[in-house]
C-alpha positions as CSV (number, residue, x, y, z in Angstrom):
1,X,0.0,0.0,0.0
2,X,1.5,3.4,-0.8
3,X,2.5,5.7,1.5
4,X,0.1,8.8,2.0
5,X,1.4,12.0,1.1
6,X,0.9,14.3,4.2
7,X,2.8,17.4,3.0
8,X,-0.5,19.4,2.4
9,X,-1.2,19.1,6.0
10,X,2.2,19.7,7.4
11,X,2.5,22.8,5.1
12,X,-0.6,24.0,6.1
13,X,0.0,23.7,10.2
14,X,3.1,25.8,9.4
15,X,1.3,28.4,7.4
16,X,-0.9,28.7,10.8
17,X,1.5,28.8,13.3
18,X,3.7,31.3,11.1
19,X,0.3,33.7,11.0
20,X,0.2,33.3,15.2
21,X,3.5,33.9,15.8
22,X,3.8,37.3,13.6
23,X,0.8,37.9,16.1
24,X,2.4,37.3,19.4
25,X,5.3,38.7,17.9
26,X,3.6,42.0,17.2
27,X,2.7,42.2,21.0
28,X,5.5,41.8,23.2
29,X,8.8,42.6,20.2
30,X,9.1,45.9,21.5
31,X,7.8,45.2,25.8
32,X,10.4,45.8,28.5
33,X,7.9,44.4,31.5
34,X,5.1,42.4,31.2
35,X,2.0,43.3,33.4
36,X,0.9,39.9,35.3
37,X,2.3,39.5,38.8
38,X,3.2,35.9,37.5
39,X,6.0,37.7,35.6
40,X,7.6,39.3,38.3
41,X,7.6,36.3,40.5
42,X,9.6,34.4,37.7
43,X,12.2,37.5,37.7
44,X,12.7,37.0,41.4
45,X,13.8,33.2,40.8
46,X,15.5,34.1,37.6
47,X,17.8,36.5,39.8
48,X,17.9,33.8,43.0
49,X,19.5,31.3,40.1
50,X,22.0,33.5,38.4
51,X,23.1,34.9,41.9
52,X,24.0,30.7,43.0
53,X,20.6,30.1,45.3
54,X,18.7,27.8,43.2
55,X,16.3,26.2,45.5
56,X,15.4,29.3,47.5
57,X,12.3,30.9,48.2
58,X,13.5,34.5,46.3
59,X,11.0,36.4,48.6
60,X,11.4,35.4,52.1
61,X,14.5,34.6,54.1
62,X,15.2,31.2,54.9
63,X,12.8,29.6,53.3
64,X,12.5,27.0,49.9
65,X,11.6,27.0,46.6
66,X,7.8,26.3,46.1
67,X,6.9,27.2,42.7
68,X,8.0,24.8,39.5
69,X,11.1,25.8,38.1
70,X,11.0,24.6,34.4
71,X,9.8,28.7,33.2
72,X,12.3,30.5,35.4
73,X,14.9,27.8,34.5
74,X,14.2,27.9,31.0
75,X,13.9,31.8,31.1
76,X,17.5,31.5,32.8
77,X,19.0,30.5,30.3
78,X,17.3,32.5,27.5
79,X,19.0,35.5,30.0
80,X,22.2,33.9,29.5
81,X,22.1,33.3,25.8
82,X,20.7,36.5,24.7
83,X,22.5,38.7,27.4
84,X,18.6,40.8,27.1
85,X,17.9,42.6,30.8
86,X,16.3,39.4,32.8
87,X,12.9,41.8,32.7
88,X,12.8,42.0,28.7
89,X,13.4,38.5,28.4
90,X,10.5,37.3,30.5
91,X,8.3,39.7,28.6
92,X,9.1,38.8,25.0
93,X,10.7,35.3,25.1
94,X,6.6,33.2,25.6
95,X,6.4,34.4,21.6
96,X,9.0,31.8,20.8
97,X,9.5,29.9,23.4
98,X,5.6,28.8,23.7
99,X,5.4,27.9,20.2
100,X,6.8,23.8,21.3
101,X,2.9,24.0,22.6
102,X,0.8,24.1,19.5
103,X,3.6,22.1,17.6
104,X,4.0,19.2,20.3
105,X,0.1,19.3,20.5
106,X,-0.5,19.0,16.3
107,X,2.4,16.3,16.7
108,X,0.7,14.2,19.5
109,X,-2.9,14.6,17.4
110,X,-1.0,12.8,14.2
111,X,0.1,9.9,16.7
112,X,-3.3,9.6,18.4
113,X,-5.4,9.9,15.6
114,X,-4.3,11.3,12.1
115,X,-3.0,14.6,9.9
116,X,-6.3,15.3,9.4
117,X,-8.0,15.4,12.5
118,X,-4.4,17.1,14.2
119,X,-5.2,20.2,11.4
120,X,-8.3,20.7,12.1
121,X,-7.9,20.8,15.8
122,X,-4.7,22.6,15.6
123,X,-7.2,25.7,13.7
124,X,-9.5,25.4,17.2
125,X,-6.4,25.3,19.6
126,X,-4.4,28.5,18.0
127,X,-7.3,30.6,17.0
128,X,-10.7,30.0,17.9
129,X,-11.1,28.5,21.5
130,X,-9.7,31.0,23.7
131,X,-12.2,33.5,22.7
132,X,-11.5,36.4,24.5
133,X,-10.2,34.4,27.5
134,X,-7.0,35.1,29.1
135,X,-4.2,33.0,28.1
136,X,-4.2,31.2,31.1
137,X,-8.2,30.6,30.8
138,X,-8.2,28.5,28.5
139,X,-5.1,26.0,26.0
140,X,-4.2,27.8,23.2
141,X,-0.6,29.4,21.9
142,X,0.0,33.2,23.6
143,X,2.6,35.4,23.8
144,X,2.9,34.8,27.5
145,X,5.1,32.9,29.8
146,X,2.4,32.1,32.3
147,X,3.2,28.5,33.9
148,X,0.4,26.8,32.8
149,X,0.5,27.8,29.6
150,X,4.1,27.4,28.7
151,X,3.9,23.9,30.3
152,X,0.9,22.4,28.5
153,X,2.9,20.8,25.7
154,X,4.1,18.3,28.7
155,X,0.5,17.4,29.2
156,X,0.1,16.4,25.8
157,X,3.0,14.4,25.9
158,X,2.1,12.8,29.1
159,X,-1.4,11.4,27.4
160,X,0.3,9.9,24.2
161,X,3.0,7.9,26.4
162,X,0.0,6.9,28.4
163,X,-1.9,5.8,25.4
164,X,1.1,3.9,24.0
165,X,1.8,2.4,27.4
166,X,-1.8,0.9,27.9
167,X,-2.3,0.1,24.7
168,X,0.8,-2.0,24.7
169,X,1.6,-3.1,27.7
170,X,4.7,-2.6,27.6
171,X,6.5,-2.0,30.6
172,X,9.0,0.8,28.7
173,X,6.2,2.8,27.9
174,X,5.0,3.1,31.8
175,X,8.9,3.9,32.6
176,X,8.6,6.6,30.3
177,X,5.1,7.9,31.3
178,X,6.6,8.4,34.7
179,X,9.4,10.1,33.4
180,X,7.1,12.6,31.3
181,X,4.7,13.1,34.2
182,X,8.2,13.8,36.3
183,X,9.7,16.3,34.1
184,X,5.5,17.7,34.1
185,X,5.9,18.0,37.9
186,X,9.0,20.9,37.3
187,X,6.6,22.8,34.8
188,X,2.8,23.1,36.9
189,X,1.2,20.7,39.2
190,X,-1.8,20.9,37.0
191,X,-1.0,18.1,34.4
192,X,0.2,15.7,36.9
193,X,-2.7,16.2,39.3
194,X,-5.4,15.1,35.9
195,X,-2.7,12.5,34.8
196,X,-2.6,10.4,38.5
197,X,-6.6,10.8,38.4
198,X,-6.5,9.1,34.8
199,X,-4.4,6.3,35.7
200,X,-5.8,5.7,38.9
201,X,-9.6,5.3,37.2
202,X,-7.4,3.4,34.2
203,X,-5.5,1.1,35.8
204,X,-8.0,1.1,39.0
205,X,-10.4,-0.6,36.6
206,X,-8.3,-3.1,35.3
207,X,-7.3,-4.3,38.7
208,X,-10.9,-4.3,39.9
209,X,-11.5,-6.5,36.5
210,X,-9.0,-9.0,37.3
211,X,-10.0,-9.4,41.1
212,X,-13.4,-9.9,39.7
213,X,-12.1,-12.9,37.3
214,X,-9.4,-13.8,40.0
215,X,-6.5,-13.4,37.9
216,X,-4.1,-12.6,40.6
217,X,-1.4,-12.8,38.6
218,X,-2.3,-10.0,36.6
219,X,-3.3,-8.0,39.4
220,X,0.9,-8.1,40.4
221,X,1.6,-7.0,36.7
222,X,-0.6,-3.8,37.3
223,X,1.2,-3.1,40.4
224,X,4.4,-3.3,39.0
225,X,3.2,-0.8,36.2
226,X,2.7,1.5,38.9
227,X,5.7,1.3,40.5
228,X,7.4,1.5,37.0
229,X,5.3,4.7,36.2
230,X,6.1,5.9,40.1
231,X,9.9,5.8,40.5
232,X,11.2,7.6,36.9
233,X,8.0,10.2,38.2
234,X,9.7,10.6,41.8
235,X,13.5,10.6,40.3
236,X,12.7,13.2,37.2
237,X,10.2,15.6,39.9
238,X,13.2,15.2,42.1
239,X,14.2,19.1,42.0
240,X,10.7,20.0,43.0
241,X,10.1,17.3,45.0
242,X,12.6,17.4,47.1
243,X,11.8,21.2,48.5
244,X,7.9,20.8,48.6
245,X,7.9,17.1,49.9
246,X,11.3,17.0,51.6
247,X,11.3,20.2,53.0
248,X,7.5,21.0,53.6
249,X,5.6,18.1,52.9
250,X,3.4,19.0,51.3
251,X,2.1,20.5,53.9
252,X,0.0,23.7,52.4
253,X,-0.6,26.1,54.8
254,X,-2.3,28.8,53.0
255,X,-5.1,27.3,51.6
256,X,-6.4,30.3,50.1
257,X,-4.0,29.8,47.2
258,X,-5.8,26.6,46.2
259,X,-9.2,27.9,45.6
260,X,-8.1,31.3,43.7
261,X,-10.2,32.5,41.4
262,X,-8.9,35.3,39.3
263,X,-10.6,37.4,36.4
264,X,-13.6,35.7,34.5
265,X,-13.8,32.5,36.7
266,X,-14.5,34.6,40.1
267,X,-17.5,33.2,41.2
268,X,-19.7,36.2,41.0
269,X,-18.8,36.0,36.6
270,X,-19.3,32.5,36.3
271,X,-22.6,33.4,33.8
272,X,-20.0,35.7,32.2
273,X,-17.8,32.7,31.7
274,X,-20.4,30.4,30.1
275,X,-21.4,33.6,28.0
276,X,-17.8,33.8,26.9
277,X,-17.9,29.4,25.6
278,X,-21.1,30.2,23.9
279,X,-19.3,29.9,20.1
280,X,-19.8,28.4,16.7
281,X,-16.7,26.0,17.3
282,X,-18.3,25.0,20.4
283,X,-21.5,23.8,18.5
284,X,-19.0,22.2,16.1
285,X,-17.0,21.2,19.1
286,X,-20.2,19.1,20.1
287,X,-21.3,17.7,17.0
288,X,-17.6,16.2,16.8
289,X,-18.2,14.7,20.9
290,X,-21.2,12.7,19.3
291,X,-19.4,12.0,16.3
292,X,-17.2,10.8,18.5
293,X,-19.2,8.7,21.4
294,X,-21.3,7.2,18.6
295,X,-18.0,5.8,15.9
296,X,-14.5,6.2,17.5
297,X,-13.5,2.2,18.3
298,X,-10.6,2.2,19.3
299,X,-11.2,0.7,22.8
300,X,-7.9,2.3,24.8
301,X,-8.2,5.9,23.2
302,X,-11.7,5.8,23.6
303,X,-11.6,5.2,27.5
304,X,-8.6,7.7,27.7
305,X,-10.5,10.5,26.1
306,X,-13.2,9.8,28.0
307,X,-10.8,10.3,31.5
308,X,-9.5,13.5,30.4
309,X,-13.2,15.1,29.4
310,X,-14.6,13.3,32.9
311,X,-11.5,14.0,35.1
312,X,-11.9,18.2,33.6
313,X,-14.7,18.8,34.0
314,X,-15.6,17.2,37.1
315,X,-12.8,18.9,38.7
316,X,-13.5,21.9,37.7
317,X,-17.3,21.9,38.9
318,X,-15.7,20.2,42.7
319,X,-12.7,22.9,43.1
320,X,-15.0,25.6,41.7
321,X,-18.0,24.5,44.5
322,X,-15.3,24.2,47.2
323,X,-15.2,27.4,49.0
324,X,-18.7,27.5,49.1
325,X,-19.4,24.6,50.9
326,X,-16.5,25.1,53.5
327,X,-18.1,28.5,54.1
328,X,-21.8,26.6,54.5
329,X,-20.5,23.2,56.5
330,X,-17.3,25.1,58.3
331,X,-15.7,22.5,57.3
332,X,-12.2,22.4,54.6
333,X,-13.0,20.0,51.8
334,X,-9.8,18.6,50.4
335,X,-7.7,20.7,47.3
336,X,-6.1,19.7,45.0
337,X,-5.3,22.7,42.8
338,X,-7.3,26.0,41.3
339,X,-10.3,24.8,39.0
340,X,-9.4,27.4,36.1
341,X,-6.4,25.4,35.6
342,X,-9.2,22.0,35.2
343,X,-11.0,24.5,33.0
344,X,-7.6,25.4,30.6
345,X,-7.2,21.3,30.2
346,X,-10.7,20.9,29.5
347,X,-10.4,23.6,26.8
348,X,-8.0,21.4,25.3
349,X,-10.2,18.7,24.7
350,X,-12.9,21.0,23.1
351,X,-10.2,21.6,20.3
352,X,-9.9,18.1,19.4
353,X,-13.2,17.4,19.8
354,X,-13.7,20.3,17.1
355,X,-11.3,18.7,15.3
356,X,-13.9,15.4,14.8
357,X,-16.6,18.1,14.4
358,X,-15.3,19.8,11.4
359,X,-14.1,16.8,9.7
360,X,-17.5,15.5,9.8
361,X,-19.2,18.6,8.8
362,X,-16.9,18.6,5.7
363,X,-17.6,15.0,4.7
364,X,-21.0,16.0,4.2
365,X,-20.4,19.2,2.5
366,X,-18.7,16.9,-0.1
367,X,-21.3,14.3,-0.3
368,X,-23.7,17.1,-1.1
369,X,-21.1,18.9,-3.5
370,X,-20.7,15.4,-5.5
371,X,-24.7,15.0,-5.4
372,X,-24.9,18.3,-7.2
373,X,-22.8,18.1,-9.4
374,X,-23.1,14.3,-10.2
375,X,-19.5,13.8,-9.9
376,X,-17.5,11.9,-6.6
377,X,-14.2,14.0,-5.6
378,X,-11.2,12.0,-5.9
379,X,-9.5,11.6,-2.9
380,X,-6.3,13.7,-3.6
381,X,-9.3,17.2,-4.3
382,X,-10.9,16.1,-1.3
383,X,-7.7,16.6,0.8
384,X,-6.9,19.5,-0.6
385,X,-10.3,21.2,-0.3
386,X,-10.3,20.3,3.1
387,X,-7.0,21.9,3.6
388,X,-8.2,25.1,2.1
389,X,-11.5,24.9,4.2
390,X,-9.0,25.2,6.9
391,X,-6.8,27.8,5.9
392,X,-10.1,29.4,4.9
393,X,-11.7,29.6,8.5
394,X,-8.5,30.5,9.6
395,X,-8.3,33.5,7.7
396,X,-11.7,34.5,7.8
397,X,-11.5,34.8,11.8
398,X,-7.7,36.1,11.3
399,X,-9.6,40.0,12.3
400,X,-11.2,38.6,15.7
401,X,-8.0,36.8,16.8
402,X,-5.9,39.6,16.2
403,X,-8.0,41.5,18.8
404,X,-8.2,39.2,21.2
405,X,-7.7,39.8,25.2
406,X,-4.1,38.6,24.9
407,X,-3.1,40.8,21.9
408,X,-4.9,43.9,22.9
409,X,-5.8,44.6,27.3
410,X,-2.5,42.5,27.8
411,X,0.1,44.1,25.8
412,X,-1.9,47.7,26.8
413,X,-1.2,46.9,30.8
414,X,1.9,46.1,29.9
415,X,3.0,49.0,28.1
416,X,1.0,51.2,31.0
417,X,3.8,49.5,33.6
418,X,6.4,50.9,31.9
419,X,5.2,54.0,32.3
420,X,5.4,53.2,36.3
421,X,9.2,55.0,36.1
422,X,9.2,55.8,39.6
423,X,8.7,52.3,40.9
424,X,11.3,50.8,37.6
425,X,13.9,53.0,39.3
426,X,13.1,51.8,43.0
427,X,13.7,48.0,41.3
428,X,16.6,49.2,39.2
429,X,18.1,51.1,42.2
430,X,17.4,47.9,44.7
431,X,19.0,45.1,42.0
432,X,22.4,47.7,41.5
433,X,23.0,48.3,45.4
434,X,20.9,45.9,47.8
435,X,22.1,42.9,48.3
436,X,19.9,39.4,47.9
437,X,19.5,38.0,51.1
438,X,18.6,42.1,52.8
439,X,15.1,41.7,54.2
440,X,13.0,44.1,53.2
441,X,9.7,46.1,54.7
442,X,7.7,47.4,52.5
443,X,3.7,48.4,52.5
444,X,1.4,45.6,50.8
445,X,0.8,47.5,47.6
446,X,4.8,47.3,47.1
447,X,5.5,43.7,47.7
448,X,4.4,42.9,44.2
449,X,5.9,45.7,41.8
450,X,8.6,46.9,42.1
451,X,9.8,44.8,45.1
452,X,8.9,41.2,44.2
453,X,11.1,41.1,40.7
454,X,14.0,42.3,42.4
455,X,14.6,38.7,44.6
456,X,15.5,40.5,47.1
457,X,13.5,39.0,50.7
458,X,10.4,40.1,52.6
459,X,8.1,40.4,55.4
460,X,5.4,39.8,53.5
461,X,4.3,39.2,50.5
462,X,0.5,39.7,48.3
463,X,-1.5,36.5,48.9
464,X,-1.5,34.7,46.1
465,X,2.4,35.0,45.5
466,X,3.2,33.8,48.9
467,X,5.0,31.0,50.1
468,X,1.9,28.7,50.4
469,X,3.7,26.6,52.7
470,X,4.5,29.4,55.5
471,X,1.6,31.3,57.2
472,X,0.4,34.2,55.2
473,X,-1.7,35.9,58.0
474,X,1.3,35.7,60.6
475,X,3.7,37.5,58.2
476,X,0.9,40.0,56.8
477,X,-0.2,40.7,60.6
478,X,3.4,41.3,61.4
479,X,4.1,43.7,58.8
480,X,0.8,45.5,59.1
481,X,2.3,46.1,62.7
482,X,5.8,47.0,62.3
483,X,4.9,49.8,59.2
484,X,2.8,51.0,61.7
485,X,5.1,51.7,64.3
486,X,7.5,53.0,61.8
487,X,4.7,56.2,61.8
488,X,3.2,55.9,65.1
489,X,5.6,54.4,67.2
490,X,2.7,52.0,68.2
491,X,2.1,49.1,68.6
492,X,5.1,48.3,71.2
493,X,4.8,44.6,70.5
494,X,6.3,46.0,66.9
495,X,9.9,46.5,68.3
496,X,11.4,42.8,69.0
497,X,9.7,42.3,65.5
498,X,11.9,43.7,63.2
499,X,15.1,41.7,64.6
500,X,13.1,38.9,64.6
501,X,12.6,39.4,60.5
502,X,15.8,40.7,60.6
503,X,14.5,43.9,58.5
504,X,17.5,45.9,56.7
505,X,15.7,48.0,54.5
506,X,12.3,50.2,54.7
507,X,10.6,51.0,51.5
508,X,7.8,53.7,51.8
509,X,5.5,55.6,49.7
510,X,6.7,59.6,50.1
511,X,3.1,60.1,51.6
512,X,3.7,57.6,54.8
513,X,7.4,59.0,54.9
514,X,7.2,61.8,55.7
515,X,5.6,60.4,59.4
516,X,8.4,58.4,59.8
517,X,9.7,58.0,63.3
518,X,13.4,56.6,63.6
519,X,12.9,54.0,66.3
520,X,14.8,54.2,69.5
521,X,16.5,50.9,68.6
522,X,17.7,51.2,65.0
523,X,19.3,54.0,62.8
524,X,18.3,54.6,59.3
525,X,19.1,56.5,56.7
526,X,17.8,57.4,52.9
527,X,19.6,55.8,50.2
528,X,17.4,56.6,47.6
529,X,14.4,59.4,47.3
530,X,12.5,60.1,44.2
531,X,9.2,61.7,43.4
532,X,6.9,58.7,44.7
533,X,9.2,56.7,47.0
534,X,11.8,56.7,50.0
535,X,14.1,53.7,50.6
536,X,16.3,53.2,53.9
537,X,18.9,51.4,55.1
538,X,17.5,50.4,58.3
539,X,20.3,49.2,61.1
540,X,19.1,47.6,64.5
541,X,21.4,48.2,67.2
542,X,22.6,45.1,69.1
């Protein structure tokens, strides 16, 4: 049987992800910060790792590393290859960078299914089912070096080594899930936390199948699947692992990071959210999920699809429903991670799903094309009329991609930071002359931008970019206190405080400075004054 010619196809994948990356290319080419907090976190741990403290926790003194270091890492050494400022780089590198996402996802889609159905979900994943979502709302290629986002292509991956190791059987394949799943772990928790939940229902049914028929034996070959999928998982999550598990745990203190809900999936928006899904590629995203539960065969793929869609989505209702019901019962459910990030792997699925949709839809279209005009399409004008039906929807919604959230609001915030020059030259000032390990006190506002990127330590840092595994309301309370001594000399519980946090420097709006009282105990002094802010070198006497 001759080989098929897939060129069309490839060619045609290319000639999209070409016409997104001009577009993400267009938004952050000419950016020296980026607007999310996100961005500034990863600056932090891109300066801890160039300075020699891999492993630390860049914002508070003495503690670990708690957030996946595959973006900072990777961002690291974009910084030392390019020799760009470390800020520039994390705001324009996601436009290259990020493009292994839609590639490794088209590449998967080929293996799983075939160059047709991996086109025509590629055209939902890069164009049409973000929407107006933010990138990190929902799996698509952006611009932006968000975690989840950046990571995704690792998911991906994860479900076609777990396809090939259940459909064969082959222990190899399990080794190398593990490994995948691993190497996941460094990138977000949010892959790994849907892939155990997969395998456990997976393989949970095939041992519960074999106690049933008392095959024992097989029962032992499951087990040692799991193990074989376990130990590459614990030695490649190793760098993670062993700060989060061997240090804290995984002991989360601040639970309030679990259940945050940012932007469009706050609870109060949720009919805003479903507002926001209601598309044509969804209705063609649904057609292809009955295409699909009524023909796809293929038993393993069939019950692995089938995980992902229940594992999302289930998730996502149970993590979204959480904080209400500990609020009703007083009681903490258990957390796994935030349900947006259920929601961006759900999204996912919708794509391919679209993919089945539109191929079906365009099956007919030829039937009735070769009805009218009395004449079948040879299967080499087939292909290529479905290629150009692709490029044509592509092109066709080219406009309302273009103006999309992450092209337009984004890029807008982030070109309105830069205009922040008072608080660029408190962060530029800070990474020239303060040293890393100095502990600053600063008021909340300030923790994030322009204190956060610079690494160097804190009291306290904004909620949801605190240490999750150190108490928030402690630190927050403490700092709350010791600003406010720093002005009213009150409260006196304040003063064995700031050797306790061993405080070196004070940051302050101009507006609270001027009601600065130097302490009894300490000297200070101004080491740098502009229009907005006052920083001093605060010295505790012994």
């Amino acid at each position: 049987m001759p080989k098929k010619d897939n060129t069309r196809y490839i060619v045609a994948c290319i000639i999209m992800l070409l016409a997104a990356f001009i577009q993400c290319y267009k938004t952050v080419h000419d950016l020296h910060w980026a607007s999310e907090p996100d961005f500034d976190r990863d600056i932090a741990y891109i300066r801890a790792t160039l300075s020699g403290h891999y492993g630390q926790d860049p914002s508070m003194l003495g503690q670990y590393m708690w957030y996946n270091p595959i973006i900072f890492l990777s961002e690291t050494l974009f910084v030392k290859l390019s020799g760009w400022p470390i800020n520039v780089v994390v705001a324009r590198c996601g436009a290259f960078l990020n493009l292994i996402n839609p590639i490794v996802f088209f590449i998967v889609l080929v293996k799983l299914f075939d160059y047709k159905t991996a086109l025509a979900s590629l055209l939902c994943f890069i164009f049409l089912i973000a929407g107006n979502l933010p990138c990190w709302g929902a799996a698509t290629y952006s611009p932006w070096m968000v975690s989840d986002t950046a990571t995704q292509w690792l998911f991906y991956l994860s479900i076609l080594c777990c396809y090939k190791a259940f459909d064969s059987q082959k222990t190899g394949w399990f080794v190398v899930l593990g490994a995948v799943m691993g190497i996941a772990f460094l990138g977000h928790s949010a892959p790994v936390f849907i892939m155990v939940m997969i395998l456990i229902i997976m393989q949970g049914q095939k041992v519960l199948r074999a106690l049933q028929n008392k095959q024992y034996n097989l029962v032992g070959t499951y087990f040692l699947q799991g193990a074989a999928t376990v130990i590459p998982f614990i030695i490649f999550a190793f760098p993670m692992l062993y700060y989060v598990y061997g240090k804290y745990h995984l002991h989360f203190v601040n639970r309030i990071i679990l259940e945050c809900a940012p932007g469009i999936f706050a609870r109060k928006e949720t009919f805003t959210l479903l507002k926001l899904n209601v598309t044509f590629s969804l209705i063609i995203s649904i057609i292809g999920f009955i295409w699909f539960y009524r023909n796809f065969k293929n038993p393993v793929l069939r019950k692995l699809i089938w995980c992902w869609l229940g594992v999302t989505l289930l998730m996502y209702v149970y993590e979204s429903a959480v904080p209400t019901v500990d609020k009703m019962i007083h009681h903490n459910l258990p957390d796994t991670i935030p349900a947006f990030h259920y929601f961006f792997y759900f999204k996912a699925l919708q794509s391919i799903f679209f993919g089945f949709g539109f191929i079906y839809l365009f099956n007919l279209l030829i039937q009735w094309l070769s009805k009218q005009s009395k004449k079948e399409f040879s299967p080499r004008s087939a292909n290529n009329f479905f290629v150009f039906a692709v490029l044509l929807y592509m092109l066709v919604y080219l406009p309302i991609y273009c103006n999309r959230w992450d092209f337009s609001d984004l890029r807008q915030e982030a070109l309105n930071k830069e205009k922040e020059t008072d608080k660029i030259d408190v962060y530029n000032y800070i990474v020239k002359n303060v040293p890393l390990d100095n502990v600053l006190l600063c008021p909340h506002g300030l923790s994030l931008f322009p204190v956060m990127p610079t690494g160097i330590k804190m009291v306290s840092v904004e909620t949801y970019f605190s240490n999750p595994y150190v108490s928030y309301d402690q630190r927050e309370a403490d700092r709350v206190k010791m600003l406010n001594f720093l002005t009213s000399s009150t409260p006196d519980t304040a003063k064995n405080m700031f050797s306790a946090y061993k405080v070196g420097d004070v940051l302050l709006a101009n507006a609270d400075y001027k009601y600065y009282k130097q302490p009894s105990f300490a000297s200070s002094s101004v080491i740098f004054k502009n229009n907005s802010f006052t920083l001093l070198s605060f010295d505790i006497r012994k």
